[in-house]
PyMOL Python script that loads the backbone (N, CA, C, O; Angstrom):
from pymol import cmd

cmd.read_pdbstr("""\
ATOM      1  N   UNK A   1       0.830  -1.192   0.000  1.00  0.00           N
ATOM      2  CA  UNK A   1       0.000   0.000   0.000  1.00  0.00           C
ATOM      3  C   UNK A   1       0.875   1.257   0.000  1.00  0.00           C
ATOM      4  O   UNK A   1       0.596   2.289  -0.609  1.00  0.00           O
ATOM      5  N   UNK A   2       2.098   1.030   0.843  1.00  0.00           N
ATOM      6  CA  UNK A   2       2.785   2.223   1.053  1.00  0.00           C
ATOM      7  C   UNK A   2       3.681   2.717  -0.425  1.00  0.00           C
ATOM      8  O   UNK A   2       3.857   3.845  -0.887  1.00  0.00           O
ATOM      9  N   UNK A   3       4.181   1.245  -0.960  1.00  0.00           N
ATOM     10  CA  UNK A   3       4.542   1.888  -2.694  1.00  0.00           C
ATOM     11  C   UNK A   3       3.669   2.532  -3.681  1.00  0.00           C
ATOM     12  O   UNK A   3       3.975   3.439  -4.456  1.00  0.00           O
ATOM     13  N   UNK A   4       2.321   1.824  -3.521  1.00  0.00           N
ATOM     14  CA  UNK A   4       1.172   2.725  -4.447  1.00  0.00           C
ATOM     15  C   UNK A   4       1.057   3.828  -3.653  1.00  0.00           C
ATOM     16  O   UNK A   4       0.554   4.655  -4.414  1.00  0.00           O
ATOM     17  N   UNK A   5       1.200   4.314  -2.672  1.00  0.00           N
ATOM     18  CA  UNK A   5       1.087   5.716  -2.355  1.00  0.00           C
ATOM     19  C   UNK A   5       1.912   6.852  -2.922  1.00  0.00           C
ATOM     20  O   UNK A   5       1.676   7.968  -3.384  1.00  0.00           O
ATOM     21  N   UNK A   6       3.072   6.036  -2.676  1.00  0.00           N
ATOM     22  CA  UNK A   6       4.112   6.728  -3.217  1.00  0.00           C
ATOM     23  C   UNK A   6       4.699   7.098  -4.365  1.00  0.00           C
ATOM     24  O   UNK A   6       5.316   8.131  -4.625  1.00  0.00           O
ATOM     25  N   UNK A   7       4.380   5.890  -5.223  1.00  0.00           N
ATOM     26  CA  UNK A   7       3.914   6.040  -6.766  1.00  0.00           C
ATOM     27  C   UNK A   7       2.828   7.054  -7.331  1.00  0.00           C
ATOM     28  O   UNK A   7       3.044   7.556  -8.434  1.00  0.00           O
ATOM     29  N   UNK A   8       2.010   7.286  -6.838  1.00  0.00           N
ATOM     30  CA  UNK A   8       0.869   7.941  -6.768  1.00  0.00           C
ATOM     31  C   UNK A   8       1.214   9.561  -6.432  1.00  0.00           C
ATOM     32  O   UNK A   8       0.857  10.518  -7.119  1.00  0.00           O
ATOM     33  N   UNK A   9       2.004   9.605  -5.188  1.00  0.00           N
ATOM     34  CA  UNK A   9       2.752  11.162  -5.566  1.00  0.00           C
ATOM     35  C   UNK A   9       3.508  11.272  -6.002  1.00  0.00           C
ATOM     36  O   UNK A   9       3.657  12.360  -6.558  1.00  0.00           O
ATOM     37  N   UNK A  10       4.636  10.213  -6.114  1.00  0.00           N
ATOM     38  CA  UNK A  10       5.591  10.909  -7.639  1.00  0.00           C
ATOM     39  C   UNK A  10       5.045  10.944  -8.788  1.00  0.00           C
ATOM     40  O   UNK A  10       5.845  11.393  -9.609  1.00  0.00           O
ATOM     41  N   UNK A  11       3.940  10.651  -9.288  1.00  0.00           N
ATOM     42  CA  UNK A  11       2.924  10.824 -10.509  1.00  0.00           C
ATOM     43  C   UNK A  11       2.119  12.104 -10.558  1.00  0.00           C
ATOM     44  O   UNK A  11       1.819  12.784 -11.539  1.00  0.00           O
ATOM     45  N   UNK A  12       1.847  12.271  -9.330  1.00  0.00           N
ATOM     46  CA  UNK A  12       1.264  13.625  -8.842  1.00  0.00           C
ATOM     47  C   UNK A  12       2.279  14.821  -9.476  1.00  0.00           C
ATOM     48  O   UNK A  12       2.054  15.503 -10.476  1.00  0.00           O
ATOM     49  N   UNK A  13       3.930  14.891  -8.248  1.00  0.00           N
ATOM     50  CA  UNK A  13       4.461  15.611  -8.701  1.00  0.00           C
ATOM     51  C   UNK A  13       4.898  15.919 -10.407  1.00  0.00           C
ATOM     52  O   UNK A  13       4.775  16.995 -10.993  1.00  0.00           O
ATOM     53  N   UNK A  14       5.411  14.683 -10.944  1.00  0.00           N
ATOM     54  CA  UNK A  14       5.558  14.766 -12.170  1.00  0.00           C
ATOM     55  C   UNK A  14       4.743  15.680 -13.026  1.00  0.00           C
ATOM     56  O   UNK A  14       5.105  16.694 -13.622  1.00  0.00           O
ATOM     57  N   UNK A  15       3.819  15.232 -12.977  1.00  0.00           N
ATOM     58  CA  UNK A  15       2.356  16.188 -13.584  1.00  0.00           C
ATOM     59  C   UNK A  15       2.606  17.745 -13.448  1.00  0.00           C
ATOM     60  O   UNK A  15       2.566  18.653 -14.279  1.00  0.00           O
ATOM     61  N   UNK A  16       2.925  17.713 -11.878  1.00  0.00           N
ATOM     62  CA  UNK A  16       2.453  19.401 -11.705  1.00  0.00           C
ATOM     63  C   UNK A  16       4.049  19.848 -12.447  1.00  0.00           C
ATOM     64  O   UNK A  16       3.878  20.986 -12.883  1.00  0.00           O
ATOM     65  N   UNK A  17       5.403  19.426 -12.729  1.00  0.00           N
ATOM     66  CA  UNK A  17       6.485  19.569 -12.678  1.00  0.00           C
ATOM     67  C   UNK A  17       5.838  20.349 -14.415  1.00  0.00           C
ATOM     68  O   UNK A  17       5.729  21.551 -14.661  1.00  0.00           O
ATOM     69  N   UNK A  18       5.512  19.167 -15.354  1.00  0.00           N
ATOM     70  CA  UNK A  18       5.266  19.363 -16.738  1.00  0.00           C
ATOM     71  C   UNK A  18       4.225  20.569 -16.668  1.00  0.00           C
ATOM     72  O   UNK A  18       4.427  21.465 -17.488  1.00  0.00           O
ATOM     73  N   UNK A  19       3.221  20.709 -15.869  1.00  0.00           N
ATOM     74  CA  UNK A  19       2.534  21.890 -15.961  1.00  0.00           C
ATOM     75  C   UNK A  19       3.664  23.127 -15.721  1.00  0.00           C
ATOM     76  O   UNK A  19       3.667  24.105 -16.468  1.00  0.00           O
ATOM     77  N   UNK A  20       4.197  23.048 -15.102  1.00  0.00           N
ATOM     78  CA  UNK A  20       5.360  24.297 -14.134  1.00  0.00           C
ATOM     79  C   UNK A  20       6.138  24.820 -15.847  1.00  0.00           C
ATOM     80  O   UNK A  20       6.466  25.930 -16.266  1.00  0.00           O
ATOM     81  N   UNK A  21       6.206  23.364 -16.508  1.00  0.00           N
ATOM     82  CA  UNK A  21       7.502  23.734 -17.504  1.00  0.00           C
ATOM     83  C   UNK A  21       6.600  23.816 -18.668  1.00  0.00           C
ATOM     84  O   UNK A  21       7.196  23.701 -19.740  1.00  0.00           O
ATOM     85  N   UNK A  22       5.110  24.011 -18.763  1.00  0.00           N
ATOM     86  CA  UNK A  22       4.519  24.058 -20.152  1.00  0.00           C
ATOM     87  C   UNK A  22       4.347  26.137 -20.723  1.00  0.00           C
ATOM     88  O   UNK A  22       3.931  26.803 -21.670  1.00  0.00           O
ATOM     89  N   UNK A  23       5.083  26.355 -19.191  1.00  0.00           N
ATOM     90  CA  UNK A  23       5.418  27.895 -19.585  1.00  0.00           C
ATOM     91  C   UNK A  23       6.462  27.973 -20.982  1.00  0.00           C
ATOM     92  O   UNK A  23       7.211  27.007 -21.133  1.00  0.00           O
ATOM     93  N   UNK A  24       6.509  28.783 -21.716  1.00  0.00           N
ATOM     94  CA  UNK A  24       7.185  28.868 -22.844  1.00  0.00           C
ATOM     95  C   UNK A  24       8.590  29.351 -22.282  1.00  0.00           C
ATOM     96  O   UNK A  24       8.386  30.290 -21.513  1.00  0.00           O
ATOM     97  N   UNK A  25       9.552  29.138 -22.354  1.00  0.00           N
ATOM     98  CA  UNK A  25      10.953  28.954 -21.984  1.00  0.00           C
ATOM     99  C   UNK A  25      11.648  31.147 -22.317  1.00  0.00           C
ATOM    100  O   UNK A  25      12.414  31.908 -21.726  1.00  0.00           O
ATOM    101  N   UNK A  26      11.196  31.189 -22.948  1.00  0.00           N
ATOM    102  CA  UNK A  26      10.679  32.741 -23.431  1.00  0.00           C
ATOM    103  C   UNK A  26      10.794  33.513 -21.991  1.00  0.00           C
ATOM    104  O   UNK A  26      11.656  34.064 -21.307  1.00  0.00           O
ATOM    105  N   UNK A  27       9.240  33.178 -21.947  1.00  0.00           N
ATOM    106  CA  UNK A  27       9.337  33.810 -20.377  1.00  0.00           C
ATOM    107  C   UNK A  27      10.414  33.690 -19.321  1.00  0.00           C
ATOM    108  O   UNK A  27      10.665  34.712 -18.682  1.00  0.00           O
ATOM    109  N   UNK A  28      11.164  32.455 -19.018  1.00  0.00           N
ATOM    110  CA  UNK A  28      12.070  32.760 -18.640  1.00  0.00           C
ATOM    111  C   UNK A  28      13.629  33.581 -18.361  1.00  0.00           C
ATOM    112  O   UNK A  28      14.388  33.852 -17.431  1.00  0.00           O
ATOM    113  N   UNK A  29      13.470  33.812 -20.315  1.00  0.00           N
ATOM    114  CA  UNK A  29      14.259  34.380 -20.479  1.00  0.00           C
ATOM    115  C   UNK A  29      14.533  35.257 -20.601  1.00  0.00           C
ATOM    116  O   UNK A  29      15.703  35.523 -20.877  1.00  0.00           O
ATOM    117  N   UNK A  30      13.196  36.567 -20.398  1.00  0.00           N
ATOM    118  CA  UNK A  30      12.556  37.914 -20.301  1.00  0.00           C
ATOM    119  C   UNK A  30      13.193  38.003 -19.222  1.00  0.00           C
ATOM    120  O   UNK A  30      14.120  38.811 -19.156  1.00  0.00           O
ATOM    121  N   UNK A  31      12.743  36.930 -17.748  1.00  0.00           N
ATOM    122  CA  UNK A  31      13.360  37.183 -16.905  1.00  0.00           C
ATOM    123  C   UNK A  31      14.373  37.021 -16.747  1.00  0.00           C
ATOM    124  O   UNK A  31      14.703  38.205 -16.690  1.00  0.00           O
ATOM    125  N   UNK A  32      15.374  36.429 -16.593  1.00  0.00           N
ATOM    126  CA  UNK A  32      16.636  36.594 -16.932  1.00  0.00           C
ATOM    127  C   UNK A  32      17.721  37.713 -17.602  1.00  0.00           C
ATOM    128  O   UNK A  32      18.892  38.051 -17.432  1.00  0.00           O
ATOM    129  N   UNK A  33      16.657  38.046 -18.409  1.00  0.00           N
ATOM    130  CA  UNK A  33      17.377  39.521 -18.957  1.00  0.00           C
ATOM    131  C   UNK A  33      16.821  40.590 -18.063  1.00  0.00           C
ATOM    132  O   UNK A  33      17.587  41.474 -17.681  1.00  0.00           O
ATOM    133  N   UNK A  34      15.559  40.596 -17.690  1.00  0.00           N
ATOM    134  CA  UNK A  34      14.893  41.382 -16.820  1.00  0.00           C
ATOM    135  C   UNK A  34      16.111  41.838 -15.691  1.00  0.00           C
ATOM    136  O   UNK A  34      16.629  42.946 -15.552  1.00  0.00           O
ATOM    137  N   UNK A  35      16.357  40.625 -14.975  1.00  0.00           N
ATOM    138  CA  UNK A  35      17.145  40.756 -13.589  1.00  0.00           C
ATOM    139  C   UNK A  35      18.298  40.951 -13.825  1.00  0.00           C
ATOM    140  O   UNK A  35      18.936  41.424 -12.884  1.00  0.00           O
ATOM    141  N   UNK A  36      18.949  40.726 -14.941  1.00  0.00           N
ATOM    142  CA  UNK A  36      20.488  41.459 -15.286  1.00  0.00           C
ATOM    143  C   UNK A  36      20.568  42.314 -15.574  1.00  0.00           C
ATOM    144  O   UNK A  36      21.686  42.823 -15.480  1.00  0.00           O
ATOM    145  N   UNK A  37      19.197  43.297 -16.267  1.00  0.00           N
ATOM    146  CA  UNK A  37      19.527  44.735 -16.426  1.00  0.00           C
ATOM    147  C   UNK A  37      19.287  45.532 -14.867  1.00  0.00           C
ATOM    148  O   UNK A  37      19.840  46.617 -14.686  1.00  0.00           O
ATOM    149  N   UNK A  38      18.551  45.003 -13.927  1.00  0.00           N
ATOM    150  CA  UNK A  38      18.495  45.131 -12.982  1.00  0.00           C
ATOM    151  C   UNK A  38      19.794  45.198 -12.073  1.00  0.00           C
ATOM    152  O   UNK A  38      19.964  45.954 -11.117  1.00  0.00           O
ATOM    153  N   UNK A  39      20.581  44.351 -12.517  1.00  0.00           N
ATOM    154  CA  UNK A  39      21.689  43.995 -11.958  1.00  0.00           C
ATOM    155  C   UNK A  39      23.083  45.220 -12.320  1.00  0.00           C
ATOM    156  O   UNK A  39      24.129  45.385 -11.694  1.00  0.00           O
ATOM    157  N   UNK A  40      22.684  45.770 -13.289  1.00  0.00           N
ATOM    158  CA  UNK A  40      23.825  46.628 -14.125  1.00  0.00           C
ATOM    159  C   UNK A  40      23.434  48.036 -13.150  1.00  0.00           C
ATOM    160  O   UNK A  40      24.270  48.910 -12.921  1.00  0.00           O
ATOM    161  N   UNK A  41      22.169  48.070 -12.686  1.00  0.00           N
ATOM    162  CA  UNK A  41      22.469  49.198 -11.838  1.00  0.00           C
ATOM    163  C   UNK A  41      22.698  49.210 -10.268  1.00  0.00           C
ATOM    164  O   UNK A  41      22.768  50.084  -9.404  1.00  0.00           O
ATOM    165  N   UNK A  42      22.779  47.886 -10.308  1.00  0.00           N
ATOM    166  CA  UNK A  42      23.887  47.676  -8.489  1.00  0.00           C
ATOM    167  C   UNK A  42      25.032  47.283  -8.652  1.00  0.00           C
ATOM    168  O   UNK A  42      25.451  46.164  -8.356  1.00  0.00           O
ATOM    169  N   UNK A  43      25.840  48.461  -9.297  1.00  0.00           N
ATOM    170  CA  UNK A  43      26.996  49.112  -9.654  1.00  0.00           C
ATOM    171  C   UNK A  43      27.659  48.868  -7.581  1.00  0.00           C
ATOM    172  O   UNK A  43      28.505  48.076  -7.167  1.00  0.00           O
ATOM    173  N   UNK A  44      27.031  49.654  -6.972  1.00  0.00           N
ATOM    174  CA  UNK A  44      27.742  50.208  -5.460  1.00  0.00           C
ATOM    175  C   UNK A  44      27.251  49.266  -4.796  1.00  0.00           C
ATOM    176  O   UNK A  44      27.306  49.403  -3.574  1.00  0.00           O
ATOM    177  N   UNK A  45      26.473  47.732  -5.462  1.00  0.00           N
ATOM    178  CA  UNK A  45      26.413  47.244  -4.234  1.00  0.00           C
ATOM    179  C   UNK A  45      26.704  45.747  -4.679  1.00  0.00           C
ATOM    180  O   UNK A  45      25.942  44.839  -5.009  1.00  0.00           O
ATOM    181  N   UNK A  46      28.010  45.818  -4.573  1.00  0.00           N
ATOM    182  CA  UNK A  46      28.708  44.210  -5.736  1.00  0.00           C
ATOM    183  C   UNK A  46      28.013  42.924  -4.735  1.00  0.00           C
ATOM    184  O   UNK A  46      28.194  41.785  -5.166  1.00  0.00           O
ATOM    185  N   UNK A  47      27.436  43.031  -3.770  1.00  0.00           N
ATOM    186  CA  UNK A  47      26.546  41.857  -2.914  1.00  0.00           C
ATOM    187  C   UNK A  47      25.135  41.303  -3.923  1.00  0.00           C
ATOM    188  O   UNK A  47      24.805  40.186  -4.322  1.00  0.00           O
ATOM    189  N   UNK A  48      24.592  42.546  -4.072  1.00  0.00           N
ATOM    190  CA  UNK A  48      23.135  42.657  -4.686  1.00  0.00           C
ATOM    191  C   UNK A  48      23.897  42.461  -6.142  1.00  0.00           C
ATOM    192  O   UNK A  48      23.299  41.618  -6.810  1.00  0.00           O
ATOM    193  N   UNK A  49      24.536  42.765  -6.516  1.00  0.00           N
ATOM    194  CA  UNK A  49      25.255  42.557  -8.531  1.00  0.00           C
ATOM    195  C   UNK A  49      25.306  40.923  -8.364  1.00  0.00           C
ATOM    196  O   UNK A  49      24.869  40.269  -9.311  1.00  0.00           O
ATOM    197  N   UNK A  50      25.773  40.281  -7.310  1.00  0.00           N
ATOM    198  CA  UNK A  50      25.920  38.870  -7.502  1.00  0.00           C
ATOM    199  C   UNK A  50      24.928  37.995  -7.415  1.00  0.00           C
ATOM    200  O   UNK A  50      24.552  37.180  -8.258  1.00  0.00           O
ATOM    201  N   UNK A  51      24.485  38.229  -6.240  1.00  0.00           N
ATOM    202  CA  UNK A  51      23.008  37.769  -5.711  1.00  0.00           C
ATOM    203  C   UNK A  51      21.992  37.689  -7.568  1.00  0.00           C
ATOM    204  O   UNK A  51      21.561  36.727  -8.203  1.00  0.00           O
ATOM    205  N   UNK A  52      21.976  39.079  -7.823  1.00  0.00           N
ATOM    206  CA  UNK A  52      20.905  39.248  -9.434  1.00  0.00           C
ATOM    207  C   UNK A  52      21.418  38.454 -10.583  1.00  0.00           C
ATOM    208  O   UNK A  52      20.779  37.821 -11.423  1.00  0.00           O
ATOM    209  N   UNK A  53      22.737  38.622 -10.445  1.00  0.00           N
ATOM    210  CA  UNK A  53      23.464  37.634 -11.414  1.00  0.00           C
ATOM    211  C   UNK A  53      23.040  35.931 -11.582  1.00  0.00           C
ATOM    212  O   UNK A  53      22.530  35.220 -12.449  1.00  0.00           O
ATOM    213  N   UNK A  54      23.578  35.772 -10.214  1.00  0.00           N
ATOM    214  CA  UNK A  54      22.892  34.296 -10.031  1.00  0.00           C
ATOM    215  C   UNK A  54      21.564  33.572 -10.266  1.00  0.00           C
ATOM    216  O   UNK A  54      21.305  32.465 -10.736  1.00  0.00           O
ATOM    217  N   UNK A  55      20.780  34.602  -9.764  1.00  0.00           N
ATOM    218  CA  UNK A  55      19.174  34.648 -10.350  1.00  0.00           C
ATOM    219  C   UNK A  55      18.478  34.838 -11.911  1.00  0.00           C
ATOM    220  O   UNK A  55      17.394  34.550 -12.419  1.00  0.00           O
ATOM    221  N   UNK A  56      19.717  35.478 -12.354  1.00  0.00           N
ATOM    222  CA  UNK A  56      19.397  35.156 -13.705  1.00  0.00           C
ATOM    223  C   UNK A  56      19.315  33.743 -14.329  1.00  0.00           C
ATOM    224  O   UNK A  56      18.466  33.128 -14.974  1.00  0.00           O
ATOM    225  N   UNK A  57      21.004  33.402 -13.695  1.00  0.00           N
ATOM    226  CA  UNK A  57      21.272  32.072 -14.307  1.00  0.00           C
ATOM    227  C   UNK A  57      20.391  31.227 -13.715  1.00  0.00           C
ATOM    228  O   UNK A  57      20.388  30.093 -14.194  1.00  0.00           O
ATOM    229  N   UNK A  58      19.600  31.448 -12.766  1.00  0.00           N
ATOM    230  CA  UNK A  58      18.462  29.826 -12.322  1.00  0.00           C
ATOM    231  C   UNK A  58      17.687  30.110 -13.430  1.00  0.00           C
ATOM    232  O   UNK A  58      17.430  29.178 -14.191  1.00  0.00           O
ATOM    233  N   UNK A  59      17.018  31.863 -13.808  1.00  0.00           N
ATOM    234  CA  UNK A  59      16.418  31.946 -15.170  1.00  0.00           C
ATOM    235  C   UNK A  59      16.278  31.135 -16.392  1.00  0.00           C
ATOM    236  O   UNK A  59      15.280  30.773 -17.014  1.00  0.00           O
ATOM    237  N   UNK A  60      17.406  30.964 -16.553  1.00  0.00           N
ATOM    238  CA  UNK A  60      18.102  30.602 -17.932  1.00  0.00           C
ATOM    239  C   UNK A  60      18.434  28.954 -17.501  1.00  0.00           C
ATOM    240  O   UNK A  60      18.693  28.156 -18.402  1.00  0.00           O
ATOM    241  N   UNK A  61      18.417  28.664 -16.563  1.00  0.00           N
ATOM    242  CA  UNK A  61      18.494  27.071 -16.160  1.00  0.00           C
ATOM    243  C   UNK A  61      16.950  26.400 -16.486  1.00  0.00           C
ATOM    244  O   UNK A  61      16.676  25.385 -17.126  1.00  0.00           O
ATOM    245  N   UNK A  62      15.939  27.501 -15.701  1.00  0.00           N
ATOM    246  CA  UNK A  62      14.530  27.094 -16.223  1.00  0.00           C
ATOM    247  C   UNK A  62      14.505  27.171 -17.398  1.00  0.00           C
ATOM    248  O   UNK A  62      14.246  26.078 -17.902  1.00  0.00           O
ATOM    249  N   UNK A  63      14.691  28.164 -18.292  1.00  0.00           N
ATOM    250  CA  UNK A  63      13.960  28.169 -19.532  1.00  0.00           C
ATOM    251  C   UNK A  63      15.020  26.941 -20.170  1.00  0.00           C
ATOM    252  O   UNK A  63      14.294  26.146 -20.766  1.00  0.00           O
ATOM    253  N   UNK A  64      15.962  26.655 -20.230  1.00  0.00           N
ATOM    254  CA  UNK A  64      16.138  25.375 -20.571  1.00  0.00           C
ATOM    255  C   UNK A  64      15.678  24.489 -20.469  1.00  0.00           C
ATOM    256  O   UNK A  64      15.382  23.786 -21.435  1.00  0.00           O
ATOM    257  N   UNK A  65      15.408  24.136 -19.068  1.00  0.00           N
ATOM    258  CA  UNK A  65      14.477  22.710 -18.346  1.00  0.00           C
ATOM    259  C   UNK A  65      13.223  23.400 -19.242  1.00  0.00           C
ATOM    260  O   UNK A  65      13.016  22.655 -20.201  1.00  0.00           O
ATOM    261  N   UNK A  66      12.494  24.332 -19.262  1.00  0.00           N
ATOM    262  CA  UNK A  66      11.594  24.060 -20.241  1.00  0.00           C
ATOM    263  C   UNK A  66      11.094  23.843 -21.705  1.00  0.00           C
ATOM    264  O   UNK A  66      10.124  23.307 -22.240  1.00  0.00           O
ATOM    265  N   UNK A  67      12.150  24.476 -22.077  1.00  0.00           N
ATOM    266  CA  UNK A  67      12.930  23.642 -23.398  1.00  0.00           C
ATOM    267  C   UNK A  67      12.893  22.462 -23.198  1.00  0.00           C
ATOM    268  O   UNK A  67      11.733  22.079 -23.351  1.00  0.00           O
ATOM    269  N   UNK A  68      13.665  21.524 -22.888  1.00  0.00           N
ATOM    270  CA  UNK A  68      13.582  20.092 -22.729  1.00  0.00           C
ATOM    271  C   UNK A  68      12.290  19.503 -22.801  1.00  0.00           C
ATOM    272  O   UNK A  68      11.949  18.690 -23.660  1.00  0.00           O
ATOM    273  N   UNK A  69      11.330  20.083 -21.551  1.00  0.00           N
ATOM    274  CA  UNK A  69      10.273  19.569 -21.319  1.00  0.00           C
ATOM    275  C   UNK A  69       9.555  19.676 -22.640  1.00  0.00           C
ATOM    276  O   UNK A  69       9.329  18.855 -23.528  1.00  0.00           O
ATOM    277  N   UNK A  70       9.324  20.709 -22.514  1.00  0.00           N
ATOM    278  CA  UNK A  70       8.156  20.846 -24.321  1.00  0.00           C
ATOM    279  C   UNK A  70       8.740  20.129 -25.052  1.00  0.00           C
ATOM    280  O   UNK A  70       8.101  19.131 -25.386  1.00  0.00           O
ATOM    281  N   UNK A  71       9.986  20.255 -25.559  1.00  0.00           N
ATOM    282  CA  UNK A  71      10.199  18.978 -26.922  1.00  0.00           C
ATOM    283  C   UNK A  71      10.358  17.676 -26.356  1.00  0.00           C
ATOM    284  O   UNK A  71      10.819  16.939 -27.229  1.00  0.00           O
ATOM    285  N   UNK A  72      10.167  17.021 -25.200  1.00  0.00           N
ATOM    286  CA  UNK A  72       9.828  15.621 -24.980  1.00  0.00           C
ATOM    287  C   UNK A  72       8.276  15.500 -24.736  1.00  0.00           C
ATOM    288  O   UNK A  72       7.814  14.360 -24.691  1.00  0.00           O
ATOM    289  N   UNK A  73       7.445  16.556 -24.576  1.00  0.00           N
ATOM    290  CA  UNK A  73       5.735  16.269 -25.007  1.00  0.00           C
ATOM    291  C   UNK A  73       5.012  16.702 -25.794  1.00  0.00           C
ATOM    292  O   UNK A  73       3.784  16.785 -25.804  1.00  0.00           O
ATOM    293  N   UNK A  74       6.550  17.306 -27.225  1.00  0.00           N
ATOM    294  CA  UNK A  74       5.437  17.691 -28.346  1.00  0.00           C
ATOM    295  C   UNK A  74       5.011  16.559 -28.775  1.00  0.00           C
ATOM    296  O   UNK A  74       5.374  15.424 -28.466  1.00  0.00           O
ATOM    297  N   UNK A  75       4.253  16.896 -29.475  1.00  0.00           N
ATOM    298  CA  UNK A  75       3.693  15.936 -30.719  1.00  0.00           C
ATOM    299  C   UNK A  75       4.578  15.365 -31.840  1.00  0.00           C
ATOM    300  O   UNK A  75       5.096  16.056 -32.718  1.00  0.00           O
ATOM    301  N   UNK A  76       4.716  13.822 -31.700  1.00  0.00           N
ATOM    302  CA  UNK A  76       5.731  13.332 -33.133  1.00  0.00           C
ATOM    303  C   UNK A  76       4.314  13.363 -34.292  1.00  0.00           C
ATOM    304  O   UNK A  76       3.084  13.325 -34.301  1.00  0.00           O
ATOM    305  N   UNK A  77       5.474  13.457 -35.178  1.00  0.00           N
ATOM    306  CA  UNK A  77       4.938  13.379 -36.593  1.00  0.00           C
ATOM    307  C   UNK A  77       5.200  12.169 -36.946  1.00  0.00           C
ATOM    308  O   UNK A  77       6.026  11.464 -36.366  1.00  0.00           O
ATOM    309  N   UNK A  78       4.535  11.824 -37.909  1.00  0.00           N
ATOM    310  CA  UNK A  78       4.561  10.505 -38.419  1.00  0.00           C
ATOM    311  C   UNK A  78       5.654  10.120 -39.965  1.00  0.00           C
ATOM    312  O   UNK A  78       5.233  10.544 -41.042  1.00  0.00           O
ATOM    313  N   UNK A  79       6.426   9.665 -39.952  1.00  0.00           N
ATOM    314  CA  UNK A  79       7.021   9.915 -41.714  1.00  0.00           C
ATOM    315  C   UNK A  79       6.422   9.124 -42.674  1.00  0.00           C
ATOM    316  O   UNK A  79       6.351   7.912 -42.475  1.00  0.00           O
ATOM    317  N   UNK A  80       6.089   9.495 -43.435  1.00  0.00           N
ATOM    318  CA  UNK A  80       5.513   9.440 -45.009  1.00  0.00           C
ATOM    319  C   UNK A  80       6.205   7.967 -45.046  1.00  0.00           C
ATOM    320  O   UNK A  80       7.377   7.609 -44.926  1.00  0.00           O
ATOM    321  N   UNK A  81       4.628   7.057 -45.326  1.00  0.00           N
ATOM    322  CA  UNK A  81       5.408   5.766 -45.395  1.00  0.00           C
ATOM    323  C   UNK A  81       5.997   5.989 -47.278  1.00  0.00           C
ATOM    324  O   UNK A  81       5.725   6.751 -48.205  1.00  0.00           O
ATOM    325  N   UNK A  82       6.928   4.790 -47.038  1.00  0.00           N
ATOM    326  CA  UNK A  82       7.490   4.795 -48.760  1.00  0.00           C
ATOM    327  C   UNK A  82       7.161   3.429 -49.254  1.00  0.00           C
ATOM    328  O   UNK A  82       6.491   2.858 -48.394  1.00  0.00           O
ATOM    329  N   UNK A  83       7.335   2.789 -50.144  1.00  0.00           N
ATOM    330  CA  UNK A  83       6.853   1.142 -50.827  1.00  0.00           C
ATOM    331  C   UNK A  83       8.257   1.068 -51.217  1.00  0.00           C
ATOM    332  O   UNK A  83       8.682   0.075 -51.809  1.00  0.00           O
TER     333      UNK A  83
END
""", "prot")
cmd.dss("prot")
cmd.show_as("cartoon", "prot")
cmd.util.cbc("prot")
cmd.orient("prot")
């Protein structure tokens, strides 16, 4: 009982994971640029320049992971059978 439970929320999570990543990878990367131009004006405060920096790159880590995700649940095409 306790493996079908548990099966049952890693199926759960999975799900919500592919919903999380059916955002267009785009958006991530708005943000990402978002928070680095952000970042160019904490010039005087090289703590906050690193901190924004880093936050970009989780940015750009998501919109990858969502990259991935979308092209492993697009839709295949089928190829043109031949004789």
């Amino acid at each position: 009982m306790l493996l079908v439970l548990s099966g049952a929320l890693i199926a759960k999570k999975d799900r919500e994971m592919t919903l999380f990543f059916q955002v267009k990878s785009s958006y991530w990367r708005l943000r990402a640029e978002e928070t680095r131009v952000l970042a160019e004006s904490m010039t005087t405060n090289l703590h906050a320049y690193g901190v924004l920096l880093r936050i970009a790159d989780e940015y750009e880590r998501l919109a990858d992971m969502a990259d991935r995700e979308n092209a492993r649940n697009a839709p295949v095409q089928a190829l043109p059978e031949t004789s």
